[in-house]
C-alpha positions as CSV (number, residue, x, y, z in Angstrom):
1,X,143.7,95.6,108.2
2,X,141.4,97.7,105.6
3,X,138.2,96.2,104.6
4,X,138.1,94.7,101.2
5,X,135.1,95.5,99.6
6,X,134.2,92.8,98.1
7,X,130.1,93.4,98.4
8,X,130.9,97.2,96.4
9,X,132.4,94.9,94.1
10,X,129.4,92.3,93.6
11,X,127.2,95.3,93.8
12,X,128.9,97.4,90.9
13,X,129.3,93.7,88.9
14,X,125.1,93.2,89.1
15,X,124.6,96.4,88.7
16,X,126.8,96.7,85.2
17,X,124.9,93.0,84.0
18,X,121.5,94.6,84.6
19,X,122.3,97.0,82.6
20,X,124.0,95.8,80.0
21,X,122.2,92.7,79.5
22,X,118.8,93.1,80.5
23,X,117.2,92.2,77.5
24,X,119.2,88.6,77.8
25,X,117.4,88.4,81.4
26,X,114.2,88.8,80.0
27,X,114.6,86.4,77.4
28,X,115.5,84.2,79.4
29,X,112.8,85.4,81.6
30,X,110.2,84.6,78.9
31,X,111.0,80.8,78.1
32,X,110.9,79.9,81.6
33,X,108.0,81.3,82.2
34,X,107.2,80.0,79.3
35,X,108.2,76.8,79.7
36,X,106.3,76.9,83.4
37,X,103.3,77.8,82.3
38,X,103.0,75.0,79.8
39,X,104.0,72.4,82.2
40,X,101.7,74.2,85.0
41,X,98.5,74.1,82.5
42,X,99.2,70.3,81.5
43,X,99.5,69.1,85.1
44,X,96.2,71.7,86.3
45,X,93.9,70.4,84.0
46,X,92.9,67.2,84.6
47,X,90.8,66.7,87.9
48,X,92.5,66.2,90.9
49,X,91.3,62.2,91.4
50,X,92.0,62.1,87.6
51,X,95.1,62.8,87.9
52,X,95.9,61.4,90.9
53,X,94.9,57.7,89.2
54,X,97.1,58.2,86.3
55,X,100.5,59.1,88.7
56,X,98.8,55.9,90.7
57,X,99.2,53.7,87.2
58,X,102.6,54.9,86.7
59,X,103.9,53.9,90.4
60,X,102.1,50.2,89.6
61,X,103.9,50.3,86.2
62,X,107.1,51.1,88.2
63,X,106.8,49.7,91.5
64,X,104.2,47.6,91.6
65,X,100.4,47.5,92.7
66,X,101.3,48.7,96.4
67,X,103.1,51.3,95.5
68,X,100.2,52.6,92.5
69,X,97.6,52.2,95.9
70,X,100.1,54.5,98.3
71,X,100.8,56.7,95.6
72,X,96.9,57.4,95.4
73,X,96.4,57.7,98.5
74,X,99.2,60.4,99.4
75,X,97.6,62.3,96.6
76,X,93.6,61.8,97.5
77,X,95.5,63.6,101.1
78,X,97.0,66.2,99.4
79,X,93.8,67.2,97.5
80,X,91.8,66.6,100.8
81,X,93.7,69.4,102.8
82,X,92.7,71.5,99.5
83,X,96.5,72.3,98.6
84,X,96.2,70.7,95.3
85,X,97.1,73.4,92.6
86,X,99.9,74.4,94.9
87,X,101.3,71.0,94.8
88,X,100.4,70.8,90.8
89,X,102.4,74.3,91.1
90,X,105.6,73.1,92.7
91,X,105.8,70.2,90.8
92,X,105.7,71.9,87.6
93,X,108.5,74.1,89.0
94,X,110.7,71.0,89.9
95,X,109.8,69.5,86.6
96,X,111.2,72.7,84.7
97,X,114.5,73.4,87.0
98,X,115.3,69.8,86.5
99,X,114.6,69.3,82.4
100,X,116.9,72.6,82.2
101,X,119.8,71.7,84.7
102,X,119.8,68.0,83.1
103,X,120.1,69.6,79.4
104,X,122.7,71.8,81.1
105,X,124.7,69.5,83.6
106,X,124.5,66.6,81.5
107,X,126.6,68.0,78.9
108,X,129.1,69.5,81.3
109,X,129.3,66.1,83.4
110,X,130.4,64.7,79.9
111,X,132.7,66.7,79.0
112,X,134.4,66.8,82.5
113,X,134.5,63.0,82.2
114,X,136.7,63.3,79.1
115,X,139.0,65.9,79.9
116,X,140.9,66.1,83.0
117,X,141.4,69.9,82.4
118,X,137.8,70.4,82.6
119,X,137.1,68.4,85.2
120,X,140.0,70.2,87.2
121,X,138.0,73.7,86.5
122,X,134.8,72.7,87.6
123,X,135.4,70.8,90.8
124,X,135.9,74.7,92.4
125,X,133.1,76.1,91.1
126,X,130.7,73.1,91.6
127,X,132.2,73.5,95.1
128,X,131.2,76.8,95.5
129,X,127.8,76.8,93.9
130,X,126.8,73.7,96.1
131,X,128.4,75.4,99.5
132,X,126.6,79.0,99.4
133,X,123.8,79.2,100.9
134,X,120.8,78.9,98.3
135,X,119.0,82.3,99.9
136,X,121.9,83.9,98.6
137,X,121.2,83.3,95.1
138,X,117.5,84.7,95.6
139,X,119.2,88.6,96.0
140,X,120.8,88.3,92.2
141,X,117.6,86.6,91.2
142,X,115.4,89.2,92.0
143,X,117.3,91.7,90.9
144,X,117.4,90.3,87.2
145,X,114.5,88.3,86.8
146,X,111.8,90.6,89.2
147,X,109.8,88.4,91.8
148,X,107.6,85.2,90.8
149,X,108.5,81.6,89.8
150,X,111.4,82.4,87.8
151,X,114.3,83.7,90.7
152,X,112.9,80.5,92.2
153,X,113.5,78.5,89.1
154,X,116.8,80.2,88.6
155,X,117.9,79.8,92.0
156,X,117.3,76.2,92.3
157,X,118.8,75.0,88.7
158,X,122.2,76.8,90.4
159,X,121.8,75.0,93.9
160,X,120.8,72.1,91.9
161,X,123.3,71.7,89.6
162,X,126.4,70.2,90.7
163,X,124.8,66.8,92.0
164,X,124.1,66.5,88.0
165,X,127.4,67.1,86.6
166,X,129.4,65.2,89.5
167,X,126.9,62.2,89.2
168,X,127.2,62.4,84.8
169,X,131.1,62.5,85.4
170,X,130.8,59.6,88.1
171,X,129.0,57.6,85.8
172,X,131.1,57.5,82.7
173,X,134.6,57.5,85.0
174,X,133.0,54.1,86.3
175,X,133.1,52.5,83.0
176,X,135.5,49.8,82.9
177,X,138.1,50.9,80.7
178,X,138.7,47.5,78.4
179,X,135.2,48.0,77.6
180,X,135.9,51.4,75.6
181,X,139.4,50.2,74.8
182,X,137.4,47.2,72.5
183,X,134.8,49.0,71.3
184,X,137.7,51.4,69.9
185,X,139.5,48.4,68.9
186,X,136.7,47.5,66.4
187,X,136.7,50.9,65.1
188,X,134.0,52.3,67.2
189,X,134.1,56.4,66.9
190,X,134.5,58.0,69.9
191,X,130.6,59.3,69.2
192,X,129.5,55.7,69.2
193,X,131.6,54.8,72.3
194,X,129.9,57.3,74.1
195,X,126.4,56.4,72.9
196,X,126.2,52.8,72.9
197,X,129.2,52.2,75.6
198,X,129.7,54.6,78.5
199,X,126.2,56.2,78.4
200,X,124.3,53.0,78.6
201,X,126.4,51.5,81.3
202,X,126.7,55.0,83.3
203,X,122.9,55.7,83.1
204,X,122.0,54.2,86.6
205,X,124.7,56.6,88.2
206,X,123.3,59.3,86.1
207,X,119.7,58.5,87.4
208,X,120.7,58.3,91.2
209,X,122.4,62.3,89.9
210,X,118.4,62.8,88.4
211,X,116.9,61.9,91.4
212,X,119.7,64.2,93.7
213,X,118.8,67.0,91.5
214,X,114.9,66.6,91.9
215,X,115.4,66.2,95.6
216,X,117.5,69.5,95.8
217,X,114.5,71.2,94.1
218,X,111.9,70.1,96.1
219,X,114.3,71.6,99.1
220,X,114.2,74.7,97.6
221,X,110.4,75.4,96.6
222,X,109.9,76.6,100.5
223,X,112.4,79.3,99.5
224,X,111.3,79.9,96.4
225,X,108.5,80.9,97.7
226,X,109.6,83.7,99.4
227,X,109.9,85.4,96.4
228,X,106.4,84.9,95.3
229,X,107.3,81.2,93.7
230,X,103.9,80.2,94.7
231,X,103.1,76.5,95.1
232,X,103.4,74.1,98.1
233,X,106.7,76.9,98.9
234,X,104.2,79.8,99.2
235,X,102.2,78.0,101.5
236,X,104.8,77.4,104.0
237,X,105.7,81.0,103.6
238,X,102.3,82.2,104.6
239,X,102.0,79.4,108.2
240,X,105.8,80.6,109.3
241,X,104.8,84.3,109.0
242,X,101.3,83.8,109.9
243,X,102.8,81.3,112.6
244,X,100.1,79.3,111.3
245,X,101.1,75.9,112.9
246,X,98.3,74.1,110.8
247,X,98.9,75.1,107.0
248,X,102.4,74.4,107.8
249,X,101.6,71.0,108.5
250,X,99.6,70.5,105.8
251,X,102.2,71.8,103.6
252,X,104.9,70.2,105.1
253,X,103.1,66.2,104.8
254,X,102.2,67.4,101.0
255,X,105.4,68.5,100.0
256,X,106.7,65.1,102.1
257,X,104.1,63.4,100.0
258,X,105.6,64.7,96.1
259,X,109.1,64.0,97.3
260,X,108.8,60.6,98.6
261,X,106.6,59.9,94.8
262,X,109.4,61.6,92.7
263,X,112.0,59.9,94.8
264,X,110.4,56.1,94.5
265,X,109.4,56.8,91.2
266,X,113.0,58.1,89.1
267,X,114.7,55.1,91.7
268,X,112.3,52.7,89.5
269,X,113.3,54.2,86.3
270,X,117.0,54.2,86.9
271,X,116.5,50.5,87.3
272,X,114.2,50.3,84.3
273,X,116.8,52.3,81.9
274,X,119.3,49.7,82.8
275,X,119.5,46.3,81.8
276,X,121.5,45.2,85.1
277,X,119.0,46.7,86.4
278,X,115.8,45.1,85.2
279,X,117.3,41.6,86.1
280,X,118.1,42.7,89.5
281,X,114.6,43.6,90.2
282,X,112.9,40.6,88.5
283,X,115.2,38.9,90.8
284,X,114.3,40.7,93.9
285,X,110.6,40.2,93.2
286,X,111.3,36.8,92.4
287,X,112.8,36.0,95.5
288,X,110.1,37.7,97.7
289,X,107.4,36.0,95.8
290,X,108.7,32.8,96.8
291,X,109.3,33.7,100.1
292,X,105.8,35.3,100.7
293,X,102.9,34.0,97.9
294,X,101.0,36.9,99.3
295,X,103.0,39.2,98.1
296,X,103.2,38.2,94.6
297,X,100.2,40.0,94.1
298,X,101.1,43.5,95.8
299,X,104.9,43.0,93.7
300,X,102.5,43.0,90.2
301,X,103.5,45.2,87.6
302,X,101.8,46.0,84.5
303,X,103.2,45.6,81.0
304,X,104.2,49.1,79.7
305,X,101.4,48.6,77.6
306,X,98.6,48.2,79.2
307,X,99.9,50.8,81.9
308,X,99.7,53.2,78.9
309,X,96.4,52.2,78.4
310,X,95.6,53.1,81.7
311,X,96.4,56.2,81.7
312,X,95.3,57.7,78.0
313,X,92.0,55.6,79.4
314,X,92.1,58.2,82.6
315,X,93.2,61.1,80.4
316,X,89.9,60.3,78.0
317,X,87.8,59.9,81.0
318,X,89.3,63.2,81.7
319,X,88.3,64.6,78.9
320,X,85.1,63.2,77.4
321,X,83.3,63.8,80.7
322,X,83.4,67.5,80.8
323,X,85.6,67.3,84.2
324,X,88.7,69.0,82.6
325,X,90.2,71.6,85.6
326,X,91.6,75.1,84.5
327,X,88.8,76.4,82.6
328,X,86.9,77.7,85.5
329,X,83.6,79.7,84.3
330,X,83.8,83.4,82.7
331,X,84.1,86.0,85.3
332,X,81.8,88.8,85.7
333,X,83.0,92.2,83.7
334,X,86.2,92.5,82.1
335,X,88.0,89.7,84.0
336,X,91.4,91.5,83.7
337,X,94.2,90.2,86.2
338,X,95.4,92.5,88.5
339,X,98.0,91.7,91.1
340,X,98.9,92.6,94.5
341,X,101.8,92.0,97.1
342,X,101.8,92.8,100.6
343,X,103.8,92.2,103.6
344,X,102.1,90.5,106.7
345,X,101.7,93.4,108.4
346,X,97.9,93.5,110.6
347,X,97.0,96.6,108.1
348,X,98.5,95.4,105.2
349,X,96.8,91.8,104.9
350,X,93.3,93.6,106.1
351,X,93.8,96.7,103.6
352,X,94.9,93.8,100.9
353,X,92.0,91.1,101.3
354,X,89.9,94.1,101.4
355,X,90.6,95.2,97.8
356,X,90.7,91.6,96.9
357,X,87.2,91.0,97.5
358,X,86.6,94.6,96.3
359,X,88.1,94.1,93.0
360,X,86.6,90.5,92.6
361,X,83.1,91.6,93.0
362,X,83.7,94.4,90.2
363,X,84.9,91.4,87.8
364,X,88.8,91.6,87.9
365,X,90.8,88.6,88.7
366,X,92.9,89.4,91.4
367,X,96.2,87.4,92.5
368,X,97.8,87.8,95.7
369,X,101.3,87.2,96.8
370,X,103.1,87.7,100.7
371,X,106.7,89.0,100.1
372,X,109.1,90.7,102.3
373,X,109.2,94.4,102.1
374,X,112.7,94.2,99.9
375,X,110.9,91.6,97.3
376,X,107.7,93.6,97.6
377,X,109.3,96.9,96.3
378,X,111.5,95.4,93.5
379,X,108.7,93.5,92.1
380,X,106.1,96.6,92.0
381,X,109.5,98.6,90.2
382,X,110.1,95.8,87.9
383,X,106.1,95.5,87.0
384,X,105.4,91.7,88.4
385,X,103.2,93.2,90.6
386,X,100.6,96.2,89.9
387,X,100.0,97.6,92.9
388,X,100.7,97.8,97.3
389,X,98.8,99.5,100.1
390,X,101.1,99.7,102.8
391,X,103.8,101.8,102.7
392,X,104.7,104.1,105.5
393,X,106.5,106.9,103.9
394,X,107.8,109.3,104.1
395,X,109.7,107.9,107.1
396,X,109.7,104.0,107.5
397,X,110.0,103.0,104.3
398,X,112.1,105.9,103.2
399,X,115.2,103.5,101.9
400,X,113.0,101.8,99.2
401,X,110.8,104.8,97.8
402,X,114.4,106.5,97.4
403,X,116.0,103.8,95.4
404,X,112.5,103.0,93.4
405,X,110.9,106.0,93.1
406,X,111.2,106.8,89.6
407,X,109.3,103.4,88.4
408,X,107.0,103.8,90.8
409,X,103.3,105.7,91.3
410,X,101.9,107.1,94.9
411,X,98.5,106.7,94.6
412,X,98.3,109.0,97.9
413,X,97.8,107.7,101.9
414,X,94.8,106.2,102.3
415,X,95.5,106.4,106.6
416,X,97.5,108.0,108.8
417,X,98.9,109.6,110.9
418,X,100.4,106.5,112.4
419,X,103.6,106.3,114.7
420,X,105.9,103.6,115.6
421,X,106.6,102.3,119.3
422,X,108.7,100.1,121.7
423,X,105.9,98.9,124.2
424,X,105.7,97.1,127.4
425,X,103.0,95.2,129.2
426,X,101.0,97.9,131.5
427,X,102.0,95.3,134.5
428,X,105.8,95.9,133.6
429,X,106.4,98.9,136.6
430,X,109.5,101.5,136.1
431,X,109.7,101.6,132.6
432,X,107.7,104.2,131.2
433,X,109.9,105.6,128.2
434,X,113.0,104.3,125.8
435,X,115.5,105.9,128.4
436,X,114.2,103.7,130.9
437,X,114.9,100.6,129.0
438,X,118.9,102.1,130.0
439,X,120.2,99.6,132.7
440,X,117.3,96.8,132.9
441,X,118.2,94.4,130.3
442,X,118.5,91.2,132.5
443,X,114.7,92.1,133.1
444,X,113.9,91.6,129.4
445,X,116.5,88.8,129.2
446,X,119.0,91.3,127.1
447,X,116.3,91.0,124.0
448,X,113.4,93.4,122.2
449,X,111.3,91.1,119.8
450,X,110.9,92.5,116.7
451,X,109.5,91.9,113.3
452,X,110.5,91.0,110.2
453,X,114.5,92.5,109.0
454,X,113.6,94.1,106.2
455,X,110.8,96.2,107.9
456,X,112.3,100.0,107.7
457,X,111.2,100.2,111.3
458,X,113.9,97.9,112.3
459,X,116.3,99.4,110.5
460,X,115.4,102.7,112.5
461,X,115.5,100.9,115.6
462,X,119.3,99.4,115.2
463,X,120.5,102.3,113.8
464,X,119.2,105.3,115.7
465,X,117.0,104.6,118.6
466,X,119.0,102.2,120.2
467,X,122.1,104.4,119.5
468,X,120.2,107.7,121.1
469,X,119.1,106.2,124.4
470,X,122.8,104.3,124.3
471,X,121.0,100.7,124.3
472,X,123.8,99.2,121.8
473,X,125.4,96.6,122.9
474,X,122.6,95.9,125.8
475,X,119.8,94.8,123.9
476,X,119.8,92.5,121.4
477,X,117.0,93.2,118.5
478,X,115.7,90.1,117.7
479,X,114.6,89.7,113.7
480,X,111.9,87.2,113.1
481,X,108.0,88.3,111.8
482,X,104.8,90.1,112.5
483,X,102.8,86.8,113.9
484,X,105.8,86.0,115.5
485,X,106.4,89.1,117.8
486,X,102.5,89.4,118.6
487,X,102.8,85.4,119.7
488,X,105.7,85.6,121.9
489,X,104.0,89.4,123.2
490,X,101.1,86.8,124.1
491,X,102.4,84.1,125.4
492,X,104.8,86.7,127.8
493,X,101.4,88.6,128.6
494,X,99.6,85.7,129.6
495,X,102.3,84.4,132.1
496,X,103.2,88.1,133.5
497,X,106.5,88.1,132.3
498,X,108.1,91.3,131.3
499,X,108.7,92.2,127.1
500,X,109.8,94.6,125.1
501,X,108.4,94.2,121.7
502,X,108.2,97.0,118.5
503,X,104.2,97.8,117.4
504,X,103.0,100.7,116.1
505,X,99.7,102.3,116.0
506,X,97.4,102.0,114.6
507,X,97.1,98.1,116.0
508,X,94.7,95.6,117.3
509,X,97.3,94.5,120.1
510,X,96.2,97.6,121.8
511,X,92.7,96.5,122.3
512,X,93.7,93.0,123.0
513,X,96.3,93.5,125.7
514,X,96.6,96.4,128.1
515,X,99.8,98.0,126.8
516,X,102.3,101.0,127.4
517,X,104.2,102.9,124.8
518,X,107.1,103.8,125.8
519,X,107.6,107.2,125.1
520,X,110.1,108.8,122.7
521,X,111.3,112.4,123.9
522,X,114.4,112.6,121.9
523,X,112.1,112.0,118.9
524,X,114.4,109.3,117.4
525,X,111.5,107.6,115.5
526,X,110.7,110.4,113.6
527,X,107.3,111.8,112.9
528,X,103.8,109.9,112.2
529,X,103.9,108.4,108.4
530,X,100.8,107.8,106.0
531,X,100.0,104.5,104.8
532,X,100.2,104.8,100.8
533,X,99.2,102.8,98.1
534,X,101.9,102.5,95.5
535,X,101.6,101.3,92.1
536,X,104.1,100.2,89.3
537,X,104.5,103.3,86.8
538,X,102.1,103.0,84.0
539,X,98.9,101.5,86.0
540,X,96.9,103.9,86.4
541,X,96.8,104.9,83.3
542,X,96.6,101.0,82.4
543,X,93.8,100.8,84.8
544,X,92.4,104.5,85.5
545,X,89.3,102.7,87.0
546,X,90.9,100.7,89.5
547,X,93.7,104.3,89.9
548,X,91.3,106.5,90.6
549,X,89.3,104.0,93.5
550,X,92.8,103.8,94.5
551,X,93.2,107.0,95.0
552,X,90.0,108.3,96.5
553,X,90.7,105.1,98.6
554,X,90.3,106.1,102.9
555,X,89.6,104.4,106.4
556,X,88.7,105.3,109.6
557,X,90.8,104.5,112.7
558,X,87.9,102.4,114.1
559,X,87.0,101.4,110.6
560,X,90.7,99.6,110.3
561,X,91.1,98.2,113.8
562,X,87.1,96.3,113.2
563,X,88.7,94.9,110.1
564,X,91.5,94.0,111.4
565,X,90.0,92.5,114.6
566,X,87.0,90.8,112.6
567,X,90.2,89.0,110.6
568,X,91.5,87.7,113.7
569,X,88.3,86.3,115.1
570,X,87.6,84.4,112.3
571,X,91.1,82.9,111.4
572,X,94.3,82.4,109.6
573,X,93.6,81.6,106.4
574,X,90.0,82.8,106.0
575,X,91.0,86.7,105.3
576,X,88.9,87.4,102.5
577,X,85.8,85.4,104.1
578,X,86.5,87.7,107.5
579,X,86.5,90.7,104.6
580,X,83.2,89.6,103.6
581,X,81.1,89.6,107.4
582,X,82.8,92.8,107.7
583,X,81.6,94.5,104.7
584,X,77.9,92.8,105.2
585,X,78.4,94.7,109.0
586,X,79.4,98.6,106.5
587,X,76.6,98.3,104.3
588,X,77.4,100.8,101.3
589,X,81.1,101.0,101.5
590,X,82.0,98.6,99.1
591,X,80.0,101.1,96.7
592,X,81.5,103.9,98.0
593,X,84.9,102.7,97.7
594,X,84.1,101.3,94.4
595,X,81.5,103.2,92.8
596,X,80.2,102.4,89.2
């Protein structure tokens, strides 16, 4: 049977709505960012404690006094593991994805509730949007809306959706229908009925669909962040490719932390909204209260009164004691922002933490963001990002300096040559080259351990070296990341078992493990690339300072494997610190790489 090409298809289709609507994506682009950025500032500003007291009132106002006290407490944790803004981050991007997809599936749940014809046309496509995988709807995402916090946004109001419109529809479906057959009796409009009827009596189905859509978001942010969402999702990024066991953790319990908060708390308002509701609970607490006197005074809740006096009191405190967040203190220089992405790659994280502090200590306010390569170059061409320093052209990263070349600037190659490598443990005898590899698969259990997919070196090694040497169909490559090759490399090294993994040199693995390459005589990885710094077009003549450094820009072999060594010593998570001693060790080379 003939392949259908259904991706051409897609492809051609995104393609054609780039161009044809591109100034709708950035529109669109705008208020959400908008829209973020807003919420983001609001939530940032008070102090973390501050803040932390007023979500407290509003869980005692919901839920009652032990539920204010745990509420604090998860968040006093959450600012103790010093992953505060990036929970402040992803909760303004749940806040936003949910306001839109309620003003969006709201609507649509109403209307499929009155018409059977709607509803008939949805059910499909809710299907659909609710069955494919959400990473899926990160590759359209980026393409329109560049990297950053909006694919993320986008992504999740479309995974997020359907529980919305099904719950809305639900809701009003549930009615009893003498109840709307009255009120239209007494001449009700079919406005009103909807208003004052169905609405109010649907609301606490509606709520249970509020609080399935803000779970749903808080399941995406850890994908979201793999497109430079930021927040609590970037953070869990950075531990699984830095196989950083501890910051996932930490992560993981804050994250836990804001959905258990946002779970309890829009569970208490469905049951405040509703008048079936409210008795329920005052009989609930009723009951327990005279069943256990102690707990009367845990059960307590507030007057919506004097809980809003708690919290403009906090916000005042906030405010009239100088301890407002966000403003930080002026910056040395010029302060402008400047942005870079990288891949964690050993040379790429060194070569970016490096400019970091570089760039920091000249006065510019530098973000950074971890991407995969694919995210890395469509954000550089689509300008969310200024500028890169590691791609390996011309060779490795051939595919993605051919498609984006012409909205992109090579600022030159600040190292090379390098070359890339299948390697084996030194204590691994008989295998000395890639045609050796031919026939001993069970001794490497069938696998090589590679890096991450989108690394051009992979796609080299499926598609020609494997093929050359007739490996296909022997070996199995095995995708995952960086950290996670070099930990499996250890943890085979250290109990002598035979490995096959893909490095490339220059590389600090090579000092820490005695390792062969394997060599190449058919030449099927191609020659030794540079490493180049790339920029989005315009910068440089945006930034001719920071071009020209940039340009003029060069290490060492043994000044790039110290870096990257001193970086490992001291730690995941403490790059720019390890930049620091390393710089204090090369006195004068942050002046000569930066000169006044």
């Amino acid at each position: 049977m003939p392949r259908l090409p259904l991706g051409d298809w897609v492809d051609s289709s995104v393609d054609w709505l780039q161009s044809q609507f591109s100034w709708l994506f950035d529109a669109v682009s705008s208020g959400v960012t908008g829209l973020y950025d807003g919420i983001d500032a609001v939530l940032s500003a008070p102090q973390p404690l501050i803040f932390a007291g007023i979500l407290a009132v509003v869980a005692w106002w919901l839920r009652g006094l032990a539920a204010g006290v745990l509420a604090f407490a998860g968040f006093v944790l959450v600012d103790s593991v010093q992953l505060w803004d990036e929970a402040m981050a992803t909760l303004s991007l749940v806040l936003v994805a949910t306001l839109v997809t309620l003003v969006i599936a709201v609507p649509l749940g109403i209307w499929a509730a009155r018409s059977k014809h709607v509803s008939a046309v949805l059910r499909p496509v809710l299907d659909f949007m609710q069955t494919m995988p959400a990473m899926v709807y990160l590759i359209p995402g980026i393409i329109f809306f560049g990297v950053g916090v909006v694919p993320g946004i986008i992504a999740t109001i479309v995974f997020a959706l359907p529980p919305g419109v099904r719950m809305t529809e639900l809701g009003i479906r549930q009615v009893d229908g003498e109840l709307v057959e009255a009120a239209e009796a007494f001449g009700t409009t079919p406005r009103n009925t909807l208003l004052r009827v169905q609405l109010p009596l649907a609301l606490p189905t509606i709520m249970a669909g509020v609080n399935q859509v803000i779970m749903l978001g808080l399941s995406m942010v850890v994908i979201a962040g793999m497109v430079g969402g930021g927040g609590l999702g970037g953070a869990v990024y950075r531990a699984i490719g830095n196989v950083d066991i501890g910051l996932g953790f930490e992560a993981g319990v804050s994250i836990v932390v804001l959905a258990m908060y946002l779970d309890r708390m829009t569970g208490a308002l469905g049951r405040q909204v509703s008048p079936l509701g409210r008795r329920a609970a005052a009989k609930a607490r009723a009951a327990l209260a005279a069943k256990r006197p102690g707990a009367k005074l845990w059960a307590h809740r507030p007057q919506p009164v004097t809980a809003l006096v708690g919290v403009v009191v906090l916000a005042l405190v906030a405010g009239g004691t100088g301890i407002l967040g966000g403003a930080g203190s002026a910056t040395a220089g010029n302060g402008k922002k400047v942005s870079i992405g990288y891949i964690p790659w050993d040379e790429g994280i060194a070569s970016t933490f490096l400019w970091k502090e570089l760039l920091e200590r000249r006065g510019y306010e530098v973000d950074t963001k971890q991407l995969e390569a694919g995210a890395l170059y469509t954000g550089l061409a689509g300008g969310q990002l200024d500028f890169q320093t590691d791609s390996w052209l011309p060779v490795t990263h051939a595919q993605y300096w051919e498609k984006y070349k012409n909205k992109l600037e090579d600022l030159g190659s600040w190292y090379g040559p390098t070359s890339l490598e299948l390697s084996v443990p030194s204590y691994v005898k008989g295998v000395d080259s890639l045609a050796d590899l031919k026939g001993k698969s069970g001794q490497f259990k069938g696998r090589i351990v590679g890096i991450e997919p989108s690394a051009g070196m992979m796609g080299i090694l499926k598609d020609k070296v494997l093929k050359e040497y007739g490996l296909q169909g022997e070996y199995k490559v095995v995708d995952g990341s960086t950290p996670g090759m070099l930990a499996e490399l250890k943890r085979a090294y250290e109990r002598k078992e035979p490995v096959v993994v893909t490095l490339w040199s220059p590389h600090w693995a090579y000092s820490a493990h005695d390792l062969k390459k394997l060599a190449d005589p058919k030449g099927s990885w191609g020659k030794g690339d540079g490493v180049h710094s790339l920029a989005r077009k315009g910068f440089s003549a945006e930034n001719p300072e920071v071009g020209g450094w940039l340009k003029n820009f060069e290490l060492t072999e043994k000044q790039l494997t110290d870096l990257e060594a001193v970086i490992q010593k001291t730690g995941k998570g403490k790059e720019q610190e390890a930049v620091r001693t390393w710089l204090d060790d090369n006195p004068g080379l942050a002046d000569k790489l930066t000169p006044q």
